[in-house]
Each structure stands twice: as structure tokens, then as C-alpha cells.
C-alpha positions as CSV (number, residue, x, y, z in Angstrom):
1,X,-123.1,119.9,3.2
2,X,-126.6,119.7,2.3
3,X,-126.8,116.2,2.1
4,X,-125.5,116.7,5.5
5,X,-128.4,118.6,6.5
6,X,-130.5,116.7,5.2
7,X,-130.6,114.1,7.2
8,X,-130.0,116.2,10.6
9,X,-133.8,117.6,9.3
10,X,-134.9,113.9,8.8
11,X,-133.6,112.5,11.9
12,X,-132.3,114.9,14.3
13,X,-129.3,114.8,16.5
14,X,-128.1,112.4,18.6
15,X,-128.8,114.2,21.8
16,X,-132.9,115.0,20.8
17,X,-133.1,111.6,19.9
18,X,-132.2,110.1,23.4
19,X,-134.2,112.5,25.2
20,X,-137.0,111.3,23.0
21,X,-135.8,108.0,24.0
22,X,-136.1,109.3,27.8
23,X,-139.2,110.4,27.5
24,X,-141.0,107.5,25.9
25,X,-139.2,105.2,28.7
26,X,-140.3,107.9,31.9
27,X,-144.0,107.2,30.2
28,X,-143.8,103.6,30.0
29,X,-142.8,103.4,33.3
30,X,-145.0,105.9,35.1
31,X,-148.2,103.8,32.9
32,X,-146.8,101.0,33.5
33,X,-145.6,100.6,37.3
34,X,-148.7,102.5,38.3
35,X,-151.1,99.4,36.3
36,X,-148.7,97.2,38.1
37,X,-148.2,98.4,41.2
38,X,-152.2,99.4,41.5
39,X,-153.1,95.8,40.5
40,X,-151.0,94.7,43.4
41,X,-152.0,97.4,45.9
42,X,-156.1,97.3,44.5
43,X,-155.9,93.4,45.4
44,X,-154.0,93.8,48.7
45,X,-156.5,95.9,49.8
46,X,-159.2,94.4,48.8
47,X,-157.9,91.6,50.7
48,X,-157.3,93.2,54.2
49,X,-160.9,95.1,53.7
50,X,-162.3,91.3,53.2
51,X,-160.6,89.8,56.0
52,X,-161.2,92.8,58.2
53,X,-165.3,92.5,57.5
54,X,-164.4,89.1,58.3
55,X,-163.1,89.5,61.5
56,X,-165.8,91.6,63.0
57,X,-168.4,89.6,62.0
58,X,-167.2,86.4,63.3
59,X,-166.4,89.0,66.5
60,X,-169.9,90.0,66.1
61,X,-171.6,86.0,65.9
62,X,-169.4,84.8,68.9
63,X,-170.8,87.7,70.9
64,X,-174.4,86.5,70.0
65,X,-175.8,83.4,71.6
66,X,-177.1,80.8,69.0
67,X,-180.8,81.1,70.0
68,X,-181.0,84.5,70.5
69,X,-181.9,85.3,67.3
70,X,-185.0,83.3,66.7
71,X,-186.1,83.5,70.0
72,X,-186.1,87.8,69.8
73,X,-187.9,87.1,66.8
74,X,-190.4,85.1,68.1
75,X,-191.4,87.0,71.9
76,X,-190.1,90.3,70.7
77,X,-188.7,90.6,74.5
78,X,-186.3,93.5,75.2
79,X,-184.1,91.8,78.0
80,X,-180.3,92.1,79.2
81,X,-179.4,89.5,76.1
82,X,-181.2,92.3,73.6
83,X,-179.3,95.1,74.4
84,X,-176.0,93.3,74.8
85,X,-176.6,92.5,71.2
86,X,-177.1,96.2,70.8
87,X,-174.5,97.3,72.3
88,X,-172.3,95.1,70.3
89,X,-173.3,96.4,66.9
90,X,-173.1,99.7,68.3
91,X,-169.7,99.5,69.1
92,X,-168.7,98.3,66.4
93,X,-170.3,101.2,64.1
94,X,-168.8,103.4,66.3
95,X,-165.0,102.7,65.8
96,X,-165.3,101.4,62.4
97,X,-166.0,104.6,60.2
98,X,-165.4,102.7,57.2
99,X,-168.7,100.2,57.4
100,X,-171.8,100.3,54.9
101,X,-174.1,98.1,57.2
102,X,-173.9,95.4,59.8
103,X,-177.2,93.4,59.3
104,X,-178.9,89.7,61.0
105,X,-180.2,87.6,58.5
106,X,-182.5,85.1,60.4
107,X,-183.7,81.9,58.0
108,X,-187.3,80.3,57.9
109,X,-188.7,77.9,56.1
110,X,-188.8,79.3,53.2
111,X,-188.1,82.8,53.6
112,X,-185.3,84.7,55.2
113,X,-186.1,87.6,57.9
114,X,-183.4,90.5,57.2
115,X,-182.8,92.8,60.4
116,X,-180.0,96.2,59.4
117,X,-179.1,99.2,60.4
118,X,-178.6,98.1,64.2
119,X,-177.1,101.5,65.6
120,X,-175.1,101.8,62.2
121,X,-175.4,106.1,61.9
122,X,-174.9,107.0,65.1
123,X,-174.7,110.7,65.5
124,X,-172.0,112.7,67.3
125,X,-171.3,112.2,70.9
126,X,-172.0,109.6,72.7
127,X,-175.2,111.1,74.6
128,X,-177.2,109.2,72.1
129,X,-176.4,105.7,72.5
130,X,-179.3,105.2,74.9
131,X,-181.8,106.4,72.5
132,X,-183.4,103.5,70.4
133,X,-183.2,104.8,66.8
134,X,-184.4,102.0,64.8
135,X,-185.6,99.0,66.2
136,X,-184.1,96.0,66.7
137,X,-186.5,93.3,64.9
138,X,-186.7,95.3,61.6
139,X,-187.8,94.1,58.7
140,X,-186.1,95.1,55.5
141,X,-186.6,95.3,51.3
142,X,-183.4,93.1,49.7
143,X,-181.4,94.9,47.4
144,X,-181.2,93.5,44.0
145,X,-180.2,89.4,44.2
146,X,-179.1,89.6,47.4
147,X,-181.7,87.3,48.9
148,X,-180.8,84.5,47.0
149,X,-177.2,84.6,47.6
150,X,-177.9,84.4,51.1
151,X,-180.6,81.1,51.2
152,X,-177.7,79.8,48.6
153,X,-175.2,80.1,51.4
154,X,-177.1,79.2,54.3
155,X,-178.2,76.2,52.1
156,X,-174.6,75.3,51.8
157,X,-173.8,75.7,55.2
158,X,-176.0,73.5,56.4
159,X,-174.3,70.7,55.0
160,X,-170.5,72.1,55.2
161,X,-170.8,73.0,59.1
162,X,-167.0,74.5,59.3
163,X,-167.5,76.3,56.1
164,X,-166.7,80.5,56.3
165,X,-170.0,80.9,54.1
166,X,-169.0,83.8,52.2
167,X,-166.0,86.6,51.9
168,X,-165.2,88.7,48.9
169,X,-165.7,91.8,46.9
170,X,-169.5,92.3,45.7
171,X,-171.3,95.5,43.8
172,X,-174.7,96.8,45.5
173,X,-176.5,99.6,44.1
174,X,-173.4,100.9,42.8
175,X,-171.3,100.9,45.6
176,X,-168.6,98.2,45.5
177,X,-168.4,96.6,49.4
178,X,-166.1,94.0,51.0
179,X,-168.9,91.4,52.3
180,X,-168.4,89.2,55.1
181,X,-170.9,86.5,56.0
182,X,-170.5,84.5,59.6
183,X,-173.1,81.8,60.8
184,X,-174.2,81.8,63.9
185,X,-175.5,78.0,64.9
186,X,-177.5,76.4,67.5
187,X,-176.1,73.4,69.7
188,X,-177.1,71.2,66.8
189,X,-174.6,73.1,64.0
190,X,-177.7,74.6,62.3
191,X,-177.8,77.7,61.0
192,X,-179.9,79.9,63.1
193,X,-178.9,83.6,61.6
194,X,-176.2,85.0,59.7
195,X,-174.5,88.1,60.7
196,X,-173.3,90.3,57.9
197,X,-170.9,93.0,57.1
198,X,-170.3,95.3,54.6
199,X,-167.1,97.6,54.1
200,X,-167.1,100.4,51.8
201,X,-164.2,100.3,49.6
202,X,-164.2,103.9,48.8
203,X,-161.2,104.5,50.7
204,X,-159.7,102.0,48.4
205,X,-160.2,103.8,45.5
206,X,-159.0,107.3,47.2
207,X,-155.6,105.6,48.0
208,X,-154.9,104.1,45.3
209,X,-155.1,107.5,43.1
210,X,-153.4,109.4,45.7
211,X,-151.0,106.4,45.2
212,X,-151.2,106.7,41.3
213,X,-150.5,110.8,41.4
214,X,-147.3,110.1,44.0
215,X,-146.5,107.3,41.7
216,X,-146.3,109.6,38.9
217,X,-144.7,112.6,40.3
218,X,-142.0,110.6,41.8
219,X,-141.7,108.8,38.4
220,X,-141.6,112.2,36.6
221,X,-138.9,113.4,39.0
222,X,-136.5,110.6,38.3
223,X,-137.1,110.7,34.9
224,X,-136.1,114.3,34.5
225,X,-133.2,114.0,37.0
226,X,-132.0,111.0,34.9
227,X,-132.8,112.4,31.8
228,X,-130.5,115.5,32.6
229,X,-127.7,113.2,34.5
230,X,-127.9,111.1,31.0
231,X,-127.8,114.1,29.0
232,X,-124.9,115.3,30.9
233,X,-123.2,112.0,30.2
234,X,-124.0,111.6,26.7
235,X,-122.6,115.3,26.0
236,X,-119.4,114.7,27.0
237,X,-118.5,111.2,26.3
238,X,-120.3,111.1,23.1
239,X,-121.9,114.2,21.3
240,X,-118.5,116.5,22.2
241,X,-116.0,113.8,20.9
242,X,-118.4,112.9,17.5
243,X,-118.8,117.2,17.1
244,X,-114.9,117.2,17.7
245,X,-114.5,114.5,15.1
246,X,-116.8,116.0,12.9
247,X,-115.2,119.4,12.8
248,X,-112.0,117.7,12.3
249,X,-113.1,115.7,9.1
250,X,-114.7,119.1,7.9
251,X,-111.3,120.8,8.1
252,X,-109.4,117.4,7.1
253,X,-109.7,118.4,2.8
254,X,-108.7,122.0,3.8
255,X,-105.8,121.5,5.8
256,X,-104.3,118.5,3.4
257,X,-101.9,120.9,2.1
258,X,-100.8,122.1,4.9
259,X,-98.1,120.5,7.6
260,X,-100.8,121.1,10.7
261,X,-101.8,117.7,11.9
262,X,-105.4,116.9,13.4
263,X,-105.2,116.2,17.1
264,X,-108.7,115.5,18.1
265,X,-107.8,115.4,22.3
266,X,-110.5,112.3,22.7
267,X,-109.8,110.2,25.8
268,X,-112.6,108.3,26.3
269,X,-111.5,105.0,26.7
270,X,-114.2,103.5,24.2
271,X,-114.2,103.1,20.5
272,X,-114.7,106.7,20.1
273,X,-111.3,107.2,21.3
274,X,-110.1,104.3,18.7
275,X,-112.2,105.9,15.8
276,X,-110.2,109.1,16.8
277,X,-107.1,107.8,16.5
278,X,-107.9,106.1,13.4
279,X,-109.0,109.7,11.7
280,X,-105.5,111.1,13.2
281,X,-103.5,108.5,11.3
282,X,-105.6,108.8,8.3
283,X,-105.3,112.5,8.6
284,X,-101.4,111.8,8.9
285,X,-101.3,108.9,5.4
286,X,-103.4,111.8,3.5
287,X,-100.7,114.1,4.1
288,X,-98.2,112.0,3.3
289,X,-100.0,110.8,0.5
290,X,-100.9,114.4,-0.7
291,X,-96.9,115.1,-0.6
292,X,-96.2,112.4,-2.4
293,X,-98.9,112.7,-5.3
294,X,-97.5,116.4,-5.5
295,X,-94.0,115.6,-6.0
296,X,-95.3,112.7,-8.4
297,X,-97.5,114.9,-10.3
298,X,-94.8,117.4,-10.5
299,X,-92.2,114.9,-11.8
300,X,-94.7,113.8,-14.3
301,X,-95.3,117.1,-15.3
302,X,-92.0,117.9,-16.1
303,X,-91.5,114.5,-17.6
304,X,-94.5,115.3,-20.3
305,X,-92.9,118.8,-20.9
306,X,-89.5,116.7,-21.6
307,X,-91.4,114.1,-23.6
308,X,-93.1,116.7,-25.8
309,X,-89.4,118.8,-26.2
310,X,-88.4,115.4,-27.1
311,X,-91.4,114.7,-29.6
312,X,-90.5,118.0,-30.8
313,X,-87.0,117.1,-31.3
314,X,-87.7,113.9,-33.2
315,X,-89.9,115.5,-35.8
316,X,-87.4,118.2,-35.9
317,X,-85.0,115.6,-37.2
318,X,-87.0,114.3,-39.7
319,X,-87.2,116.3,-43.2
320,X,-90.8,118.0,-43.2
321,X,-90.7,120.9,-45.6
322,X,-92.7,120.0,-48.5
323,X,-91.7,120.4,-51.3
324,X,-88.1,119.1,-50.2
325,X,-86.4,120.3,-53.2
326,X,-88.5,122.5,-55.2
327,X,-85.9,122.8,-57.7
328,X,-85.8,119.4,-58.5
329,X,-88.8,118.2,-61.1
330,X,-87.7,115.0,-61.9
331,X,-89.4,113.5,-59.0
332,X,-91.8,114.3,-56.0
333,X,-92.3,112.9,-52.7
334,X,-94.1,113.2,-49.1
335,X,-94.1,111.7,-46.1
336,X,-95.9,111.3,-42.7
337,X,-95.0,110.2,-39.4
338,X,-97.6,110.1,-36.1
339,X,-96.5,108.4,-33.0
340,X,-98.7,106.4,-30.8
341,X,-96.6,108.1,-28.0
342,X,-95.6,111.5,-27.0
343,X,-91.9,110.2,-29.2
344,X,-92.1,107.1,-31.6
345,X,-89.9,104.7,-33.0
346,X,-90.4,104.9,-36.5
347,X,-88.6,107.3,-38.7
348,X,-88.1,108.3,-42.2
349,X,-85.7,110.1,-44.3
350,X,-84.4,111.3,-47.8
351,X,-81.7,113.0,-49.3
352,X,-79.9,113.9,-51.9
353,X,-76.4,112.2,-51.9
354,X,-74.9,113.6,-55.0
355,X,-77.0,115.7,-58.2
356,X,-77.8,112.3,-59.4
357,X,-78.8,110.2,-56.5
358,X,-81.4,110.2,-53.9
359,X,-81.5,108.1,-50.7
360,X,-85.0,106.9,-49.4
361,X,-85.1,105.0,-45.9
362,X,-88.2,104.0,-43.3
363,X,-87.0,102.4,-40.1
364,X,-89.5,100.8,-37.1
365,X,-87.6,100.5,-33.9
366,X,-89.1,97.1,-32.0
367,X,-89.3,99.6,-29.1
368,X,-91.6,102.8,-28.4
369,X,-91.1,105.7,-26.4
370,X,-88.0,107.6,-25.8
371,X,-85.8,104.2,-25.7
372,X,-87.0,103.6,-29.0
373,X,-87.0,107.2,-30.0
374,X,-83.0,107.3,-28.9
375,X,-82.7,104.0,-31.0
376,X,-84.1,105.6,-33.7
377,X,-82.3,108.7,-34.0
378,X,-79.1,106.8,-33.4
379,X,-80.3,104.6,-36.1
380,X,-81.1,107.4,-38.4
381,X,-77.5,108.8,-38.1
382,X,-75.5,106.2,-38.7
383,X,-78.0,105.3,-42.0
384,X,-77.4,108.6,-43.4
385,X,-73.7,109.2,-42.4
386,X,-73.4,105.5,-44.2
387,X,-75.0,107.0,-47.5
388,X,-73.4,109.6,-47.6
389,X,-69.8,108.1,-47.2
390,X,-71.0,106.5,-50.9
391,X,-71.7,103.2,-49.3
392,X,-74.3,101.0,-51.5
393,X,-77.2,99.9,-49.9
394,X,-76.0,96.5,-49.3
395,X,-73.0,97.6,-47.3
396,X,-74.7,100.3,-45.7
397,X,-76.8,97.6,-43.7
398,X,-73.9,95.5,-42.5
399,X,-72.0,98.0,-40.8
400,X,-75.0,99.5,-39.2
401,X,-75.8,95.7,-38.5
402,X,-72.3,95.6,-37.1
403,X,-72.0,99.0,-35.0
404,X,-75.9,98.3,-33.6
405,X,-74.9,94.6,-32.7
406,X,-71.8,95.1,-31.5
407,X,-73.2,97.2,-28.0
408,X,-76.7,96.2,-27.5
409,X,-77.5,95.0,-24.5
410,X,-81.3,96.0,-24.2
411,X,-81.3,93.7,-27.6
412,X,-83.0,96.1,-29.8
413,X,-83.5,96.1,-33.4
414,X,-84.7,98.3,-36.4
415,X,-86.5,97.3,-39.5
416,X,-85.2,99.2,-42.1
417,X,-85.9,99.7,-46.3
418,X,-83.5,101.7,-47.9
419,X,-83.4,103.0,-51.7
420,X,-80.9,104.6,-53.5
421,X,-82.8,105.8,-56.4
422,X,-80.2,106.9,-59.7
423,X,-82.2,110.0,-61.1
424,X,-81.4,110.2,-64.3
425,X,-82.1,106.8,-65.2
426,X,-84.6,106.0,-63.1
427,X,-82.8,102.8,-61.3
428,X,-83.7,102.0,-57.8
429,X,-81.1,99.7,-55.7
430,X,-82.9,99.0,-52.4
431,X,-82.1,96.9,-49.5
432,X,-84.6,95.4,-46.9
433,X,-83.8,94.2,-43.6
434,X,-86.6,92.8,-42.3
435,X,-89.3,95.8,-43.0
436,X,-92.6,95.7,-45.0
437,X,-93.2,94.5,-48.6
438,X,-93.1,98.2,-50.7
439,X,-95.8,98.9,-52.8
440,X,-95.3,99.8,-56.4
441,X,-97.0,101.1,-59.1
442,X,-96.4,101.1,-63.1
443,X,-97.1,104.7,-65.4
444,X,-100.9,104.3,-66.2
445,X,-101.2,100.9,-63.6
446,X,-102.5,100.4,-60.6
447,X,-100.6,99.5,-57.3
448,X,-99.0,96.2,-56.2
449,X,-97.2,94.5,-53.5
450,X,-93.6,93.8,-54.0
451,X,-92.3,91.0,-52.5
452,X,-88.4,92.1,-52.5
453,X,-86.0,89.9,-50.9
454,X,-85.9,90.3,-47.2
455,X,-83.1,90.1,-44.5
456,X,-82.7,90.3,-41.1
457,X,-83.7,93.2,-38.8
458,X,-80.7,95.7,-38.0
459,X,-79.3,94.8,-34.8
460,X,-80.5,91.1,-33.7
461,X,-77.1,89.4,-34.4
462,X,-73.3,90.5,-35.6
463,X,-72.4,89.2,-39.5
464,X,-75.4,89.1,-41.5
465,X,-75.3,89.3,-45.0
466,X,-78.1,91.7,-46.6
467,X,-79.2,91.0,-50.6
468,X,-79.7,94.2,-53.1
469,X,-82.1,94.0,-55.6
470,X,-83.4,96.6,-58.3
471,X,-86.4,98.4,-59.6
472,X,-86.9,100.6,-62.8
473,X,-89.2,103.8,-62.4
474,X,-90.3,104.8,-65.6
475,X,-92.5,108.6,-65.9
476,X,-95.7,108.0,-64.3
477,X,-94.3,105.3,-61.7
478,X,-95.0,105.2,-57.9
479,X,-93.3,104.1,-54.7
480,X,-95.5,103.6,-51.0
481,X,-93.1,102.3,-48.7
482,X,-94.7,102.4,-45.1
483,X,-94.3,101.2,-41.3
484,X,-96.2,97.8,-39.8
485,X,-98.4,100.7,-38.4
486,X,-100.4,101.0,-41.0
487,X,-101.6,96.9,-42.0
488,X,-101.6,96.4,-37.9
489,X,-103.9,99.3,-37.3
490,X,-107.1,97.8,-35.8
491,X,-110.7,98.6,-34.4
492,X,-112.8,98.2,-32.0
493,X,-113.8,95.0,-32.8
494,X,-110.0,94.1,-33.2
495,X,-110.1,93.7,-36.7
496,X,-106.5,94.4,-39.1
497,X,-106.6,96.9,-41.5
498,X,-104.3,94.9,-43.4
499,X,-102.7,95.2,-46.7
500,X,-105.7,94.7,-49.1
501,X,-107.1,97.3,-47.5
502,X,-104.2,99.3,-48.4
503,X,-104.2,98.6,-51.9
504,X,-107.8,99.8,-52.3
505,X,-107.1,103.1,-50.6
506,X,-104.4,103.9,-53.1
507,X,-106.0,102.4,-56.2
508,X,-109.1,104.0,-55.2
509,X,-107.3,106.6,-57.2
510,X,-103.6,105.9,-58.0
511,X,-103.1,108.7,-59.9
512,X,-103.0,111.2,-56.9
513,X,-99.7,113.3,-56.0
514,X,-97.6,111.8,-53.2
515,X,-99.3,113.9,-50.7
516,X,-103.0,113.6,-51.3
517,X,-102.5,109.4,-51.7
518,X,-100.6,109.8,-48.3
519,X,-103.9,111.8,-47.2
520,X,-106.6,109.3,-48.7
521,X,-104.7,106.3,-46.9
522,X,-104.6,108.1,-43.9
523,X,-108.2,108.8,-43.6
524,X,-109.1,105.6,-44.8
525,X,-107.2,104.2,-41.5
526,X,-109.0,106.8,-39.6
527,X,-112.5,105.4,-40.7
528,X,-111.7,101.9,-40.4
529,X,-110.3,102.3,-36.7
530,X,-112.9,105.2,-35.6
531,X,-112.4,105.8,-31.8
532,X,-110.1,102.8,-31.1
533,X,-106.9,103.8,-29.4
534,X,-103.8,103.9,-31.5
535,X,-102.3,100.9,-30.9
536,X,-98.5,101.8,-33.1
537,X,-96.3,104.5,-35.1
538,X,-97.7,104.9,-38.1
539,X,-95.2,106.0,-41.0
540,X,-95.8,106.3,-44.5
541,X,-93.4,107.5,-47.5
542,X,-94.9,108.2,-51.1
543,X,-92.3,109.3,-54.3
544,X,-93.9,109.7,-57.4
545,X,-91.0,109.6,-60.5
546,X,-91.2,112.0,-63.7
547,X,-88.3,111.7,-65.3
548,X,-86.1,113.9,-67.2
549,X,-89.0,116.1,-68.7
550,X,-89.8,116.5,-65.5
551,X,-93.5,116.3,-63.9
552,X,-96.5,116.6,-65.8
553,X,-98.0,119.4,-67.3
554,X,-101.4,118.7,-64.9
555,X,-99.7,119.1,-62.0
556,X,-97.3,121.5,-62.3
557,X,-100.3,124.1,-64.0
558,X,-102.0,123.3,-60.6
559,X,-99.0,124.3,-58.5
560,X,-99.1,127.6,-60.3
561,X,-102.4,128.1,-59.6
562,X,-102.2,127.2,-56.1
563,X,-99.4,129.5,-56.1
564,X,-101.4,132.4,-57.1
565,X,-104.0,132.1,-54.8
């Protein structure tokens, strides 16, 4: 959410943002037409002012006869010609309020003679005309390079006889006139005066600002009309359906859990439309999905609470009070079992099958989890019920071997070691199908790896054959019999802990009871793997022998203590 409103503070909404738009474009256009459109309408103008100076001075020089000019200049004669001339300039400054001056220029030499002002501010009524305000022959001061622009053109129309000597746009004290300048000639082409007029352009200027203003309004207008008629439109085909998908995206992680689909109504025949079915049908796979992840999750949990009754069961099956048989001081033994898993495949057992004879056994099941968990325990049962129908170890293995291989179909085997140890004299006859080299170690020696004769694993085919062989304990002698958990555990850097890592761990100091070597092995395997995963079931048996007199004085004085305490 604030992320969310972050950037509507950074950037806005969608709707100020196009009426931001709308207002940059209505001031572009009301700059830009008016530039445009005065450019074209300044110049049009301009143009019609220049041909309409144009046209009353040529009306003006055909009205005058070629000589008059020079030869008023020269008698000074008021006659019918000189006030026909008059009353042609007076006319025309009558009915033409927009002219600056209407004006003969006469050439000499090498001078030119400038006569203005002919009738040109007439006063109101028409009373007046007959009244000479200004006289005709009149000479006048040139404004600012004006004479030379005029001997230039008569100049040049004395050689270009057709030539329209002069019609544009000129600047005069300030004032910007449309200039027309007509020839009159004699019967010869020469130039004999030039009859000039000047339009004020004012006007111009006033129109074209008047333009600019209802330009602008009119601009302004239709910019605020679209700009509402676009708003309008933008509301409801786009800002209503993106709020409505919005909202519905809001309350999408809400209403997951519930059966209520989104319906966003959108029927705008666009991609919004698309994107809002698209949300539906996600809205509908979340659900689904949802549903299903619940009744996963729920399946899962129950099959954890089934997997740890199970793991439960399994080490209920095994024999973990220590001391097993307190009563017994001929011997000592303890053992350890943790599963990679929830349940494991490895096992171990002992038991006393008469007074005089113990059974020891360690089993790894080739599977893990609760197959190899079932596996085991069947395994387990039939090993034990074998043993104790006074089967010797040797025949105890083939009709395991037989019952496993006989209805296997998921082709599963056991590794097993099995001991039956004679108490009183200290003989071990063991069996070993397939299972890890045990580790032995002589009164006052250290430990070493005994490579017994081996068989086949428990269940890989029907009629094997398994070999018995023998081993004296003497007071002071140790057995470590253990899983392929322990040599195979491995590290980070995939490195085996292997067996002469094993060795060291016990001889680091053999002469530990069967519980603390089982401890210092174990967290010698814990420091060599550190944070690497458990890769397999990792089982270890220890039994420590004493003999007849029993277990030494040491240990049993420590008991006692420990006792009191």
C-alpha cells in the first residue's frame, strides 16, 4: 500500500495526467495557430494594402496628363487642368480614410521636387473642399532616405519603361506604410513625375490582435469542451474499469478463501476487457489452487503426524533403556540409532536368549522411509523369533534369506551382522550377510578392523549359503559394530568420513564405556560433517565384555557415585 502511494504522489493519476496533457496541447495550439495563422493573415494583408496603394496611384497618374506636372512647375498657372488634379487627390483622401499621404515627386536634373499633402486632411463636411489649404506646388523636407530611393527608381525606370517602379512594405518615422510608386511619362516614355501613396498599416496590426484574441478564446473554448468530452470518455472506458480492476486485485488475497468469485462487469470491447477477464480466470486458478494447496497441506500434515507416530513406533521397538540388564555384570553395552528421515531403515537389537547367551544384531534396509521402516521391522521379527527358536546364526540367516526372498517383489534387501555371544566363556559366533567389517578391540589394545567373512545381503536371491565364524572376548575386550552411516557420512565439500576416521575416534581413547565411545564417535561425525545435510541412518552398537568377575572396579565405583548424586 505504500509503495502504492508512492508513486500516485510521484506521478499522479491517470486522469490529471491527460488533462495535463490537454492543457499543454490547448497551449500549443492557441501559440501556435495564432503564429501561423497571423503569418498568413499579416502577409495577406500586407499584400491587399500594397496592391490597393497600387491601384490608386496608377488611378491617380492616368488621371494626370504627362506634362502637367513640369509645366505647373514651371508657370505656376492655376487653370481647369490644376484643379482637376486637385480634385483628384481630393477625392481620393476623402473615401480612403486609411492613407498616410498622396504626394508628386517631379525629377530634375539632379534634384527631385517633392509636392504632398494635396487635400490629404480634409476636415468634416464637404463645405471645405473649395478652400485651398495647402498649395499645390509645395515644396517639402524628405524624410530619412527617402530621396534616394526615389532618383534610384526613377533612374531605373528610365531604362525599364513597363516597369511598376516600386510596391511594398516600408518603415518611415516609425510608422510602417504600404508604398505605392506609379510613373507618370511624357509621349517619349520619360519619366516626368511620380505619383506616390502611402497606406497606414495600423489597421493591420488592430486586426490581426483582435484576430489573435478570437483566435484564442475560440481555441480556449474547444479545448475546455474537449478536454471535458475527453475526460468524460477516459472515465468511463478507462479510469472506472482500471479502479474496478484495481479494487478487485485489492480484495483478490482476501477473498482467496472464500467461494465468492471476482466479476469485474468490464465490457469495453478493448484490452481492458481482455485484462479483466484474464484477472477473473486468475481469480478462479487461485481458488482452485488455494483449495488444492489446503487439502495438500492438510494431507501432508497428517501424513508428518503419521510419520512421527511411526518414528515413534520404530524406536519404541528397538531396546533403549540403558542399562538393559542392570543385573547382569558380566558385560555392558549401548546403542544409538538417528534416522536421516522422520522413520529409518536401520535397526539394532539385543537379547538375552537363555542365562548364558546373548544375541547382538545391526541391520541396514537398502530402502529409507516407511518402506524401509516396514522392511525393517519385519526384518527385525523374524531375526529375533529365529534366535530365539535356538537357531545358530548360520541358520538363522537362510531362513530369513528364504522367507524375505521368497515374496519380494519391490526387491529389497537387509544387511545384517548377527552375534550370539556364549557369556560365560566369552565365545562370539557371528554371521555377516553383507554388513560392515566390525571393529574389535583386545583387553589393554587398541581397536581394529575385522575383516570377517561376508555373505550375501538378506533378501537379493532364494538359497544362499551364509559362513559362521568366531571371536574370543577376554575381560577388557570391545565390540563396535555400526551401519554404512557412519564411514559414508560426508561434508560439505563431499568428503567421506570413512573408516580411519573411525578408528581414531575410538582409539582417541579406547578405554571408554560403551556409551561415552558411542558419544565421542558421534560428535566426532558431527564436527567433520558440520551443517551438511544428513545424507543416511546412522546406527552404532558398542558391548564392552567383563567376564565372570564382572566389570571393573573403576567403573562400577563410578556408577555408585553417579548413583548418589
Amino acid at each position: 500500500m505504500k509503495y502504492r502511494e508512492k508513486i500516485k504522489t510521484r506521478r499522479g493519476t491517470i486522469a490529471g495526467r491527460n488533462i495535463r496533457s490537454l492543457a499543454f496541447l490547448g497551449i500549443f495550439l492557441i501559440v501556435g495557430v495564432c503564429l501561423i495563422a497571423g503569418k498568413i493573415l499579416y502577409e495577406r494583408n500586407i499584400e491587399v494594402y500594397t496592391n490597393y496603394a497600387y491601384s490608386d496611384a496608377h488611378l491617380i497618374a492616368d488621371s494626370i496628363s504627362g506634362i502637367t506636372p513640369t509645366k505647373y512647375l514651371e508657370t505656376q498657372t492655376k487653370d481647369a487642368e490644376y484643379y482637376d488634379i486637385r480634385y483628384t487627390f481630393m477625392t481620393a483622401g476623402i473615401y480612403q480614410d486609411e492613407f498616410r499621404d498622396f504626394y508628386l515627386v517631379i525629377p530634375t536634373e539632379d534634384d527631385l521636387i517633392y509636392i504632398s499633402e494635396i487635400y490629404h486632411n480634409l476636415p468634416e463636411g464637404m463645405e471645405d473642399l473649395s478652400k485651398d489649404q495647402a498649395d499645390f506646388l509645395e515644396h517639402k523636407e524628405y524624410r530619412p532616405g527617402e530621396k534616394e530611393i526615389m532618383m534610384d527608381l526613377i533612374k531605373r525606370g528610365r531604362g525599364e519603361p513597363d516597369r511598376e517602379l516600386f510596391m511594398g512594405l516600408r518603415e518611415l518615422a516609425g510608422e510602417k506604410l504600404a508604398t505605392a510608386l506609379v510613373p507618370i511619362r511624357a509621349m517619349d516614355n520619360e519619366v516626368q513625375a511620380l505619383v506616390g501613396v502611402d497606406l497606414s498599416v495600423a489597421a493591420v496590426w488592430e486586426s490581426l490582435m483582435n484576430m489573435y484574441i478570437m483566435l484564442a478564446i475560440t481555441i480556449v473554448v474547444i479545448t475546455c469542451v474537449g478536454m471535458i468530452l475527453h475526460y468524460r470518455n477516459l472515465d468511463r472506458t478507462l479510469i472506472q474499469p482500471i479502479t474496478t480492476l484495481k479494487n478487485g486485485t485489492d480484495e483478490l488475497v482476501n477473498k482467496l478463501d472464500s467461494e465468492e468469485a471476482f466479476v469485474s462487469g468490464i465490457h469495453t470491447g478493448d484490452e481492458l476487457e481482455a485484462l479483466a477477464h484474464s484477472i477473473e480466470e486468475m481469480d478462479r486458478s487461485l481458488k482452485h489452487y488455494v483449495r488444492e494447496n489446503t487439502a495438500i497441506t492438510a494431507e501432508r500434515e497428517r501424513l508428518n503426524t503419521e510419520l512421527e507416530l511411526a518414528g515413534s513406533i520404530q524406536m519404541d521397538m528397538l531396546p533403549c533403556d540403558f542399562p538393559p540388564f542392570p543385573e547382569r555384570s558380566e558385560f555392558d553395552l549401548y546403542a544409538s540409532m538417528n534416522p536421516a528421515k522422520e522413520v529409518g531403515g536401520d535397526f539394532y537389537d539385543f537379547f538375552l536368549v537363555d542365562e548364558d547367551h546373548l544375541a547382538l544384531v545391526i541391520a541396514d534396509v537398502s530402502g529409507k522411509g516407511i518402506p524401509g521402516a516396514l522392511f525393517m521391522m519385519m526384518v527385525k521379527i523374524m531375526v529375533q523369533n529365529c534366535v530365539l527358536a535356538g537357531l545358530s546364526p548360520k541358520q538363522v540367516m537362510e531362513q530369513v534369506n528364504e522367507q524375505i526372498a521368497e515374496n519380494n517383489s519391490e526387491s529389497m534387501f537387509v544387511t545384517v551382522w548377527l552375534g550370539i555371544l556364549d557369556i560365560p566363556s566369552g565365545k562370539l559366533t557371528a554371521v555377516n550377510a553383507g554388513h560392515e567389517y566390525p571393529i574389535f578391540k583386545k583387553p589393554g589394545g587398541c581397536y581394529e578392523l575385522i575383516k570377517d567373512k561376508h555373505g550375501m545381503a538378506v533378501g537379493t536371491m532364494e538359497g544362499i549359503c551364509y559362513r559362521e565364524y568366531e571371536m574370543q572376548f577376554e575381560p577388557g575386550s570391545s565390540l563396535f559394530v555400526y551401519s554404512d552411516g557412519l564411514p559414508e557420512a560426508n561434508n560439505r565439500a563431499e568428503e567421506l568420513f570413512g573408516i580411519a576416521r573411525t578408528l581414531a575416534a575410538l582409539n582417541e581413547n579406547p578405554d571408554l564405556s560403551p556409551e561415552e565411545t558411542l558419544c565421542a564417535v558421534e560428535r566426532a561425525v558431527d564436527t567433520f560433517v558440520g551443517d551438511a545435510p544428513q545424507f543416511d541412518d546412522l546406527t552404532m552398537l558398542c558391548f564392552a565384555y567383563h567376564g565372570a568377575a564382572g566389570r571393573p572396579e573403576t567403573e562400577e565405583r563410578g556408577e555408585k557415585e553417579n548413583g548418589q548424586e
